[in-house]
C-alpha positions as CSV (number, residue, x, y, z in Angstrom):
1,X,139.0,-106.3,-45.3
2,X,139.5,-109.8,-45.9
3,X,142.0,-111.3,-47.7
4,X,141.4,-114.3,-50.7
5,X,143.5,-117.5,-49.7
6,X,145.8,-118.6,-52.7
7,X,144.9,-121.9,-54.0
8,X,148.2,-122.3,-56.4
9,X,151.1,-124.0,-54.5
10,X,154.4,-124.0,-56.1
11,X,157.8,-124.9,-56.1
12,X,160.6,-123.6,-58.6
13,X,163.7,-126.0,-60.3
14,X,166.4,-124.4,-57.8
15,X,164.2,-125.1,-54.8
16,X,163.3,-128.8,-55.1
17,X,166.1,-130.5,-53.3
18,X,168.7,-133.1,-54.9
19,X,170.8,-134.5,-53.2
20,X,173.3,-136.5,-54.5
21,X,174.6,-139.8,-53.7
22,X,176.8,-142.1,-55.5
23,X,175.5,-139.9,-59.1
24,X,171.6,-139.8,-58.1
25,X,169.4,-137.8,-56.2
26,X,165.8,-137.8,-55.6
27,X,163.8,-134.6,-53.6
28,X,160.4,-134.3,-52.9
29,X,158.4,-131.5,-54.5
30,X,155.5,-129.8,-52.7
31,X,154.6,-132.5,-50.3
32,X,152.0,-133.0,-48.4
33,X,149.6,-131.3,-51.3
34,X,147.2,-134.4,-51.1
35,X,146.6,-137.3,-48.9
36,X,147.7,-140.2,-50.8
37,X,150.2,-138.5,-53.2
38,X,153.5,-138.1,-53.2
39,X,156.0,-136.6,-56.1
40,X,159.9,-136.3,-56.2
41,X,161.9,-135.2,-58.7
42,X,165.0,-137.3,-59.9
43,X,168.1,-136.9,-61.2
44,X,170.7,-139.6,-62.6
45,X,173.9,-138.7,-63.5
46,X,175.3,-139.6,-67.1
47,X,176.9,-143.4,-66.5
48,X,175.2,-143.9,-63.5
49,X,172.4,-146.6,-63.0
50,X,169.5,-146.7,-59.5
51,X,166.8,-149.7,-58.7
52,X,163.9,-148.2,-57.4
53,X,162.1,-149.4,-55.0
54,X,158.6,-150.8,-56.2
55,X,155.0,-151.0,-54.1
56,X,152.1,-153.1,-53.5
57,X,149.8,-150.8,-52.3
58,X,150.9,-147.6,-54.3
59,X,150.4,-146.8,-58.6
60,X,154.1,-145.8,-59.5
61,X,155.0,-143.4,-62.6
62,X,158.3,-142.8,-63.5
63,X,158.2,-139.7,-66.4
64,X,161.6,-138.9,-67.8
65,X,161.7,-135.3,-69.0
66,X,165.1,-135.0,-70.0
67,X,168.2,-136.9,-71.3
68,X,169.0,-140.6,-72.5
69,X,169.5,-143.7,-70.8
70,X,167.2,-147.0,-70.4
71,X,165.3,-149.2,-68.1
72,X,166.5,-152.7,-67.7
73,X,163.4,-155.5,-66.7
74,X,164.6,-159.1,-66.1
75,X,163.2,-159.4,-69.6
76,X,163.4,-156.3,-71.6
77,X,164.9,-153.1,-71.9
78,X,163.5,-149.6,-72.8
79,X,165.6,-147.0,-75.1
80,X,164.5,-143.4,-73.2
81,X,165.8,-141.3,-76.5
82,X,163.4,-138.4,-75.9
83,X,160.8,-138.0,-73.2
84,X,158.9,-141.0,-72.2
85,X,156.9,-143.1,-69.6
86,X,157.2,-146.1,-67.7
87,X,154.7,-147.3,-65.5
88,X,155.7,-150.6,-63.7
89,X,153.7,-153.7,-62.6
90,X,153.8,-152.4,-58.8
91,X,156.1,-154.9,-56.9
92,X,155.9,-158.0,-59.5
93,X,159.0,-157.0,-61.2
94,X,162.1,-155.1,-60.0
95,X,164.3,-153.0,-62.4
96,X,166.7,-150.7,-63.1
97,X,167.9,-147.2,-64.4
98,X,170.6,-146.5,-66.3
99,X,171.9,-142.9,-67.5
100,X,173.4,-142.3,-70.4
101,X,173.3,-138.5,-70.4
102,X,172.6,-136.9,-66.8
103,X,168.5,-138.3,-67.0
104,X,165.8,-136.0,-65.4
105,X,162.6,-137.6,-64.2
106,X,159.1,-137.6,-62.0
107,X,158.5,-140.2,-60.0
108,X,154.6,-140.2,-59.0
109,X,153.1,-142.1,-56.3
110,X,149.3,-142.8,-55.3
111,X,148.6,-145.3,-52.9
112,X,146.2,-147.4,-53.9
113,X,142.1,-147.4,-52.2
114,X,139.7,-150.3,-52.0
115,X,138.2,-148.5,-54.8
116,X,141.0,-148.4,-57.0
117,X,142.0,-151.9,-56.6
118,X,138.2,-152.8,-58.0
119,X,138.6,-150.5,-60.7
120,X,141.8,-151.5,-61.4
121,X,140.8,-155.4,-61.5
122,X,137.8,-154.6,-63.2
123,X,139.8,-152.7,-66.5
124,X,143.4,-151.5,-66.3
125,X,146.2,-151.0,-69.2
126,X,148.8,-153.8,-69.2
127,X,151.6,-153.3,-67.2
128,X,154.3,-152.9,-67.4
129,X,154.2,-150.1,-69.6
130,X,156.7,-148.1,-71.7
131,X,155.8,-145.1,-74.1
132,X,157.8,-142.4,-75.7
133,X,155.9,-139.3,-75.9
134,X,156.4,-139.1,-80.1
135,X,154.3,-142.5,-79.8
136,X,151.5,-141.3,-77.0
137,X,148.4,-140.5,-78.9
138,X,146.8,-136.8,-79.7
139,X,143.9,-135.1,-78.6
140,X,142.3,-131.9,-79.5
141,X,140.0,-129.4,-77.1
142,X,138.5,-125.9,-78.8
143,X,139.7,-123.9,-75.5
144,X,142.9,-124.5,-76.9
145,X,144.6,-122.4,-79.7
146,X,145.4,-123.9,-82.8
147,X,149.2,-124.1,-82.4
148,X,148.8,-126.3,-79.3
149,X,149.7,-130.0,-79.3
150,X,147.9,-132.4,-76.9
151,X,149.2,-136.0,-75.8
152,X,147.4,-138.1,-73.6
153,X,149.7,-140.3,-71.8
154,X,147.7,-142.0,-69.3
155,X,143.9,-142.1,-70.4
156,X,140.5,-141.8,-67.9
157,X,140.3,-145.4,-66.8
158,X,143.1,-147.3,-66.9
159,X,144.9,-146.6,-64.3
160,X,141.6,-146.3,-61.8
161,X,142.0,-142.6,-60.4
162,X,144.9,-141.6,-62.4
163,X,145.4,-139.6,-65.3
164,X,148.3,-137.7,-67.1
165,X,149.1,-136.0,-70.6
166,X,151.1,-133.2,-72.4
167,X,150.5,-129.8,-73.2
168,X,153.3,-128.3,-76.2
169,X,153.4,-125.1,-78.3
170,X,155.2,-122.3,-79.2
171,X,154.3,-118.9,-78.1
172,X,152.4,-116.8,-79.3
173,X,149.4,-119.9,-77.7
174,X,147.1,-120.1,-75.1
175,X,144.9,-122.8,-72.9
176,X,141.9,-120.7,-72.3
177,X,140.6,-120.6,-68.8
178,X,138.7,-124.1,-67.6
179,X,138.6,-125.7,-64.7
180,X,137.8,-129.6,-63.5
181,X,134.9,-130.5,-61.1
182,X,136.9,-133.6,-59.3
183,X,140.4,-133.7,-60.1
184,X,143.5,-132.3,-58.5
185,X,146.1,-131.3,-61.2
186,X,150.2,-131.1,-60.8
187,X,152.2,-129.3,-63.6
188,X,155.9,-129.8,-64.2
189,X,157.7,-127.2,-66.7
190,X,159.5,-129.1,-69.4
191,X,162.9,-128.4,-71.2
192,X,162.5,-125.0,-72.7
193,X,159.3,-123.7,-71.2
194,X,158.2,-120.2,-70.1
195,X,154.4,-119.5,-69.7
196,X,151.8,-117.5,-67.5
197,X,149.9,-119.9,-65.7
198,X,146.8,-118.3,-64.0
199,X,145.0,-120.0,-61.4
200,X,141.8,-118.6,-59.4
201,X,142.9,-114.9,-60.7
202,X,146.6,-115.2,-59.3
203,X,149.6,-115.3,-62.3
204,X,153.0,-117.2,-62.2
205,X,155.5,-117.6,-64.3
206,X,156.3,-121.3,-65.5
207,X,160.0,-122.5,-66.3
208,X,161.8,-125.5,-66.8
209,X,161.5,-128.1,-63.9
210,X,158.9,-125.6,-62.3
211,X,156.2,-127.5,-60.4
212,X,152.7,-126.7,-59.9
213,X,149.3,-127.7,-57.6
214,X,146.2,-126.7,-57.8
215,X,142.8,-127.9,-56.6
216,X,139.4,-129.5,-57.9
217,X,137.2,-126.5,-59.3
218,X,140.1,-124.2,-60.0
219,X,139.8,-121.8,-62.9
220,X,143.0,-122.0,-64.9
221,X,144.4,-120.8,-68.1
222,X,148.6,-120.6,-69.5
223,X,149.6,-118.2,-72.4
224,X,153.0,-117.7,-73.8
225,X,154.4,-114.8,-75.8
226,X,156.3,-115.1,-79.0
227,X,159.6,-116.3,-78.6
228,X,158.5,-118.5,-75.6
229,X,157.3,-121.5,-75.3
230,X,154.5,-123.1,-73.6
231,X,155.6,-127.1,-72.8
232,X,154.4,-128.6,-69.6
233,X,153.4,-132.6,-68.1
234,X,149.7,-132.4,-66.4
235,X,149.2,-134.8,-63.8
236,X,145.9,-135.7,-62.4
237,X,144.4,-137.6,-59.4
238,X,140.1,-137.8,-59.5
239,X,139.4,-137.3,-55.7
240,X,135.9,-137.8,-56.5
């Protein structure tokens, strides 16, 4: 009897590795998921500050997902009071980041294809870029119950293959089963989450600073009881 191959990879909080140095740490999660894509996890202890390095050939997105601090440009700073994005201008301007509480955050990398760089020189959302979530806009979809709040925070075509949002609700709510014909999806548990996540017929449980892959096509649904709370980042990557 054969056995069905599981197309869900994932990685819980305790497993992703950070390391620190000097009050930061950065660890990959799940590499090696997708050609082209890498994600780490970060962590920046509270009065400690990190320049990140910055890319020519790779779309970089930092999400913070927990704490306070801000990012210092040579000519602006950004307030991270709750969870936000910042999206720089790949390697035309350095900065910094500073911790005011111990800060928790994705950083998402996608190198960039001849393809992209058309799309992105064709249309693209002005970079740098800084949004705090309360500020991202909504968006509704019927598979979705009614206690469910949706925020977009990258949208389909400005940032060529790349696109990201928000899923938040408290339990008893559901995403009812969908799938996406060309896109690979990445799911990070936010502060306070716990969720069923079903992918292809196989059920996991979903925490804080859980991470999650799955593929194109993939059936996929997430309920949460009452009590619970369903509260997760979707990343996506059109490999189409």
């Amino acid at each position: 009897m054969s056995m069905k191959m599981s197309v869900l990879r994932n990685v819980k909080r305790e497993d992703i590795p950070q390391n620190f140095e000097n009050g930061f740490a950065k660890g990959e999660m799940l590499p090696n998921t997708y050609p082209g894509v890498a994600t780490y996890k970060c962590t920046l202890k509270a009065g400690s500050n990190v320049t990140p390095k910055v890319y020519t050939d790779k779309t970089q997105i930092f999400f913070f997902t927990k704490g306070t601090g801000y990012i210092a440009t040579p000519k602006k700073a950004y307030n991270i009071t709750e969870a936000a994005v910042y999206i720089p201008m790949f390697d035309a301007e350095g900065f910094s980041i500073q911790a005011a509480t111990d800060l928790e955050y994705l950083e998402l990398l996608v190198d960039i294809t001849e393809d992209d760089k058309k799309k992105l020189h064709h249309s693209r959302m002005t970079l740098p870029h800084f949004r705090l979530l309360s500020d991202c806009d909504r968006y509704e979809e019927g598979f979705k119950s009614k206690g469910i709040l949706s925020y977009i925070i990258v949208t389909r075509g400005r940032l060529a293959r790349i696109l990201m949002g928000l899923v938040s609700g408290d339990g008893p709510d559901y995403v009812g089963e969908h799938s996406h014909e060309t896109v690979m999806q990445w799911f990070y548990g936010m502060d306070g989450t716990k969720f069923e996540f079903t992918a292809s017929g196989e059920t996991i449980t979903v925490e804080d600073g859980d991470w999650v892959y799955i593929p194109e096509k993939t059936l996929h649904s997430a309920t949460t009881a009452a009590g619970e709370k369903i509260n997760y980042v979707w990343f996506e990557v059109d490999c189409d």
